[in-house]
Structures are given as structure tokens and as C-alpha cells.
N, C-alpha and C positions, 0 to 999 in steps of 0.2 A: 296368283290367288291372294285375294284380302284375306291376313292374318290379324289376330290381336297384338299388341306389341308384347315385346320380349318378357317383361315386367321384371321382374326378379326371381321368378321361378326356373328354378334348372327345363333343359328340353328333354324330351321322351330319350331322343340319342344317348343325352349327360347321364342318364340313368341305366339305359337296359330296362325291359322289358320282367324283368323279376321286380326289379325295387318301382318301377312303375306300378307294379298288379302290389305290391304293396304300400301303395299310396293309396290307391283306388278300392279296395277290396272292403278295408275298414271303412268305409264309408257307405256301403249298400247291405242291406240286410236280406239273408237267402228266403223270408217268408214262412207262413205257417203249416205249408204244402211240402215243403222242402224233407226229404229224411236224409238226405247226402247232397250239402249245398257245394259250395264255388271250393276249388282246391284239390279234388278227387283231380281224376282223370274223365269223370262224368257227371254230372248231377241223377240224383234220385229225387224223384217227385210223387208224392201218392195221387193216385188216381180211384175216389171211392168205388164207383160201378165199373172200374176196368176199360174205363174209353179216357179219352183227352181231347182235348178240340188245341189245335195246333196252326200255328198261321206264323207268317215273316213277313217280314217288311225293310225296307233299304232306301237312307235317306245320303245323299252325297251332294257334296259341297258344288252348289252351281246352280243346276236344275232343280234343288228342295230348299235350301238356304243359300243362307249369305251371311257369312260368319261379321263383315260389317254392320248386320243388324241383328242378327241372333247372338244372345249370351248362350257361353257356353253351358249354362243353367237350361237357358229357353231349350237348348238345343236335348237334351236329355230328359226333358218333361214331354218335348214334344214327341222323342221317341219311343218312348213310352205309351203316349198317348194310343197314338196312331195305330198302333198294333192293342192295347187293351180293348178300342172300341170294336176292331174284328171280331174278338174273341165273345163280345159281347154280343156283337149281334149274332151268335147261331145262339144265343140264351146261356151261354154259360158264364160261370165266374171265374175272373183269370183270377193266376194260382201264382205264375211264374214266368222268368225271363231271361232268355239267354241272350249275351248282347256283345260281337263282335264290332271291332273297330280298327278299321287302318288310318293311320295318322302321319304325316310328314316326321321326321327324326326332328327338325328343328324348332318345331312346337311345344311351347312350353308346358310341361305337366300340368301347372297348373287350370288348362284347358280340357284335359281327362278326369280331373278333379271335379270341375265346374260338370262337367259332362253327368259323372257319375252321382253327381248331390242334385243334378234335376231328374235324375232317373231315381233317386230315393224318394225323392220330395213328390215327383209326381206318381209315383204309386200307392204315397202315404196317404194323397189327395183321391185319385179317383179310383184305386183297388186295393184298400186297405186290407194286409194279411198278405197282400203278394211280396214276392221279393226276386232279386237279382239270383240265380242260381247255377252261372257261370257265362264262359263266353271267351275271346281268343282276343289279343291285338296286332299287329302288322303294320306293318310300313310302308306308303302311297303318299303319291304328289299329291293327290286328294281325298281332305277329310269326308271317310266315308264311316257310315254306324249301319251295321247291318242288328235289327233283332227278331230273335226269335218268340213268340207267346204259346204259352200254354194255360188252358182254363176246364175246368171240372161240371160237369154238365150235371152233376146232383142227382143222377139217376132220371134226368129227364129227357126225351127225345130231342137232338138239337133243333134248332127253328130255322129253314131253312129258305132261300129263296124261290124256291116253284110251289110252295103250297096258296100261294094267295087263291082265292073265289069271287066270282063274280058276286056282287051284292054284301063284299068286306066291306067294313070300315078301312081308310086309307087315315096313319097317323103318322107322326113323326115329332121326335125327340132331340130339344138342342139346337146353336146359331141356326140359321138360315139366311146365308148371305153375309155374318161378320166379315168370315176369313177373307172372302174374295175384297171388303170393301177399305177392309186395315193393305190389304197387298197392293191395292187401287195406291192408297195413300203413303205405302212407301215409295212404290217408285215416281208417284207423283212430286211428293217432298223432301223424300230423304236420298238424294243424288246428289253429287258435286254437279261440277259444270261440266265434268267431261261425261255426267252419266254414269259414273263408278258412285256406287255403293258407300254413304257416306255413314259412321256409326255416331259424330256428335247431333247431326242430324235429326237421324232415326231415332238417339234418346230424347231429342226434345219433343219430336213426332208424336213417339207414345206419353209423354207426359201429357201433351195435349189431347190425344185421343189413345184414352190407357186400355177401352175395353176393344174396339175393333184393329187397333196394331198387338195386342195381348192375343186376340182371337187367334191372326195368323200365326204369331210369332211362340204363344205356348199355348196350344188351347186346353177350353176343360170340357169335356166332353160329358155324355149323361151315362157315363160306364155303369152304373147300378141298375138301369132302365133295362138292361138286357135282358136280365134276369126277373125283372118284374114283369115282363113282356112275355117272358116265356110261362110265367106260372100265370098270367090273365090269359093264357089258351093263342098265344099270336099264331097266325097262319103262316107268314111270312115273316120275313129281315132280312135288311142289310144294312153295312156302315155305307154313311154320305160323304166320302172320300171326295171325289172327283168331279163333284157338282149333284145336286139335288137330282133335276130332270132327268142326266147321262144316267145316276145309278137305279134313279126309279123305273128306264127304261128296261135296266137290266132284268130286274125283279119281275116286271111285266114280261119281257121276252119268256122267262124261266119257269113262269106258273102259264103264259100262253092266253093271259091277259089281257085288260086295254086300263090306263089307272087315266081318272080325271081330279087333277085340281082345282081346287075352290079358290079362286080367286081373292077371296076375304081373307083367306089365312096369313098372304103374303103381303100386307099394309101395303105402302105408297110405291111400293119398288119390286113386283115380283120377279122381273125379269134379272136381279140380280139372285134375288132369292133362288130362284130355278136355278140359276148358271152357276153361281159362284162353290169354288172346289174352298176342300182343305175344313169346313166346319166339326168334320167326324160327326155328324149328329144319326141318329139310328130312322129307320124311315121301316114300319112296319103295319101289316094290316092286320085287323082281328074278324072275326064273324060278326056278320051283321046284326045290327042294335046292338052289339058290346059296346060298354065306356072303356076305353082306352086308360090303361093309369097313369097318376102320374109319376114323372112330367109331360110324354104322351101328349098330343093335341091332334084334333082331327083336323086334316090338311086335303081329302078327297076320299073319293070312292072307287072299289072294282067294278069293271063292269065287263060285259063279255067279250072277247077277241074272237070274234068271228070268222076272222079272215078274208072281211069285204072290203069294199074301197075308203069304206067313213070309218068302220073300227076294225083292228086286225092286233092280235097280237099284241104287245109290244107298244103302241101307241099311245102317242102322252097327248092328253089335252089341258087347257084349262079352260075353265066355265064352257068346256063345249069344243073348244079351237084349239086345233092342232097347232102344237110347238117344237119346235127344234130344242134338241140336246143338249145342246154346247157341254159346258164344261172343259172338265181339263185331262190334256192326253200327254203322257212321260214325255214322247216323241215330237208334236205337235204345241204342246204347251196349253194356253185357257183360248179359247173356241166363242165364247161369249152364247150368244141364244136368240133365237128368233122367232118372233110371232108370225 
């Protein structure tokens, strides 16, 4: 496993698991939701109308990063990320976070450190008022960061994916295609010779291209768009995890839909646009003739899932022509897209 080197930080081991959580702790803030934050034996979280919108998420060293091109910063922003846009797309506003982590014993603290100051930094950035409100550590050959989110639905019905209509507006929120195209260019550029994971590399990489290796490596996603989505009446959501097409088919499957895209939305490259995982961007429809707010762009329309042989359910077109899925599968890995 590519580590950071030693530096001069003691390791998780040197410490124990107390004076560890007291390295880490001072450094995240439990949030404005919080009535019993990190230190209990639970956290307390208000919940105003008595519901919570609850989602996890699990990112481990290998198949989600590479700690040779992820700072331990990137690495805590992104986790963060990834689990606020969930929470965002059923319309509500995350609150909080609970955030387990197993770690090798000979990893230097100050990689928990790094960890915990992107998980402050990117909640200050795209859920301000949220905060850390507990979470466990453990000991694994591989760095793993499991989180949990929680968000407050404001007293309004969550937004879910089977309400889409035929004759919605089809929008969406955030990259389209960065991530996949910064991940294109690490393993393109940022590899020794034997193919291993090179970090002087990758830092020169993103100095050269800071917005598409940024994309993948911390993204910022349109976490406030959730919630503005939900009070412009949106019929549907979901987060753009796993590739645009793959999640829009989802959305179509679960309303019993057919969505077509507009080919203009997607400039010179839509097949990246379609395919490419990891953006978080929110992808949701409203009733027809709605403007979409923003940041919101209309990217297609509902139209009926009949269950014939040209439109059924579930079926993705653009300008007309059926396309393939691709995206990216835990298991399988990125799938790419076909016209």
C-alpha cells in the first residue's frame, strides 16, 4: 500500500487511540444541529419536524483513492463531499456527520489530522452550520473512512426518485464529465514506469490542470442546489455518483419513465459527459414549463415509458438515440458509454 512518508509525526500505534481522538477532535466542529456532539457515548441531533434523512457512504484505500495522489486534506473533503450531496438530493440540508475510520497502526497521525481538517474545511465550504458529531477509529491494513450523514428536511416532503412525469423538465446541477476527465489524466500522467501511483507527479499534474485533477481528487459539488430544488417543486433527484447516464437510468427506472437528452447541453464531448463517475452533481426534473433555479441547467426532458420496443421505462436517449449506461460499478470499475 502507497503511504505518505513517515515525516516527523508520531504514528496512530505511538499514540493510542485516546490521544489520537485528542489530536483529531479539536479540530472539527460538532455543527449548529448538534445538542450532544463527539465525546458522549452518542451524539444528539435536533431534528425540527421529527424525521431525518440518513445516508453512508465507504471510501477505502484502492478502489476510491490512492493515497499517492490524494492529500490527506483531499481525502476528508472528499468524504465529506460525497455523502453531503446524498443528503442533498432527497431536498434536505445536512446538519451532521459521523465519521469512522480504520487506519494502519504505523500511519502517521498526522494523516488523521490532514483527514479531519478536510472534513472541517469541506463542510465549512459546501454545508455551512454542519459539523462532525462523532465516529469510532480501528485498526486495518487498509485505509478505510466509512461516513455517516444526516440532514433536516425543513418540514418538507423529501424529493425522491420515482416522482419524475412525463412532459418534466429534465435539469441538472454541477461537473459533467470533470471527474472522469482529471482520473483519465492521472493515470495517464501521474504513474512511474512501473504503473505505480507516482505523488511528485500527480502534484505537478494538478498544477497543470488544477480544475479537472481538483474535480476528482476534492470535488465541490452544488450541496445548496438540493434544497433550492426542493422548494422550486422538483419531482424527482438524485446524486450523479456513478456516471450521469448510469444514475439518470436509475431515476427513469423508478418514476417508470423514459428521460431524453439534449445533446447541446453536453458541448464537444458528450459521451464523456454521459459516462464519466465521481462529478456528485444533482440531476433532477421539475414540472413542465418550470425554470429550473439556479445553478440548475436544463440538460433534457420526461417523456413516456410505455413499455414498447422504441420507449420503455428506464430508457436513456440523446437527441432521439438510445445509449448505453456505462459509468462506474464498485465491482467492475468505469464501463465507459456507447452510442
Amino acid at each position: 500500500m502507497d503511504q505518505p512518508a513517515r515525516e516527523s509525526s508520531p504514528t496512530i500505534g505511538d499514540l493510542g487511540e485516546t490521544a489520537v481522538l485528542g489530536r483529531i477532535l479539536p479540530r472539527l466542529e460538532d455543527g449548529r444541529a448538534a445538542l450532544v456532539g463527539a465525546g458522549d457515548d452518542a451524539a444528539v441531533v435536533a431534528a425540527a419536524d421529527g424525521r431525518f434523512v440518513v445516508t453512508t457512504d465507504l471510501m477505502v484505500h484502492g478502489p476510491d483513492f490512492r493515497l499517492a495522489w490524494s492529500s490527506p486534506h483531499d481525502l476528508g473533503w472528499k468524504a465529506a463531499a460525497t455523502n453531503l450531496t446524498d443528503v442533498a438530493a432527497m431536498g434536505a440540508r445536512p446538519t451532521a456527520l459521523v465519521v469512522a475510520i480504520a487506519a494502519p497502526p504505523s500511519m502517521p497521525v498526522s494523516v488523521l489530522e490532514g483527514i479531519a481538517d478536510g472534513l472541517r474545511d469541506g463542510l465549512a465550504a459546501l454545508a455551512p452550520g454542519a459539523g462532525v458529531v462523532g465516529g469510532d477509529l480501528s485498526a486495518s491494513s487498509v485505509l478505510t473512512i466509512a461516513v455517516t450523514a444526516f440532514g433536516d428536511l425543513e418540514g418538507r416532503a423529501p424529493v425522491l426518485r420515482s416522482g419524475a412525469r412525463p412532459g418534466d423538465v429534465l435539469a441538472h446541477a454541477g461537473a459533467r464529465g470533470d471527474a472522469a476527465r482529471g482520473l483519465a489524466l492521472l493515470f495517464a500522467q501521474a504513474r512511474d514506469a512501473a504503473g505505480e501511483p507516482d505523488p511528485e507527479l500527480a502534484e505537478a499534474l494538478r498544477a497543470r490542470h488544477p480544475h479537472l485533477v481538483g474535480a476528482q481528487l476534492a470535488p465541490s459539488p452544488p450541496v445548496a442546489a438540493g434544497v433550492l430544488a426542493a422548494r422550486a417543486g422538483a419531482t424527482a433527484m438524485l446524486d450523479v455518483s456513478d456516471g450521469l447516464a448510469r444514475d439518470a437510468r436509475r431515476l427513469a427506472e423508478a418514476s417508470g419513465v423514459a428521460l431524453d437528452f439534449h445533446g447541446s447541453a453536453f458541448g464537444d464531448d458528450p459521451m464523456t459527459a454521459l459516462a464519466g463517475a465521481e462529478d456528485h452533481g444533482l440531476l433532477a426534473t421539475f414540472p413542465a414549463g418550470a425554470v429550473p433555479p439556479e445553478p440548475f441547467q436544463v440538460v433534457g426532458s420526461v417523456v413516456a415509458g410505455g413499455g414498447g420496443a422504441a420507449v420503455r421505462a428506464g430508457l436513456l436517449t440523446l437527441d432521439g438515440e438510445p445509449v448505453d449506461t456505462g459509468g462506474w460499478d464498485p465491482y467492475s470499475g468505469w464501463d465507459g458509454i456507447a452510442g
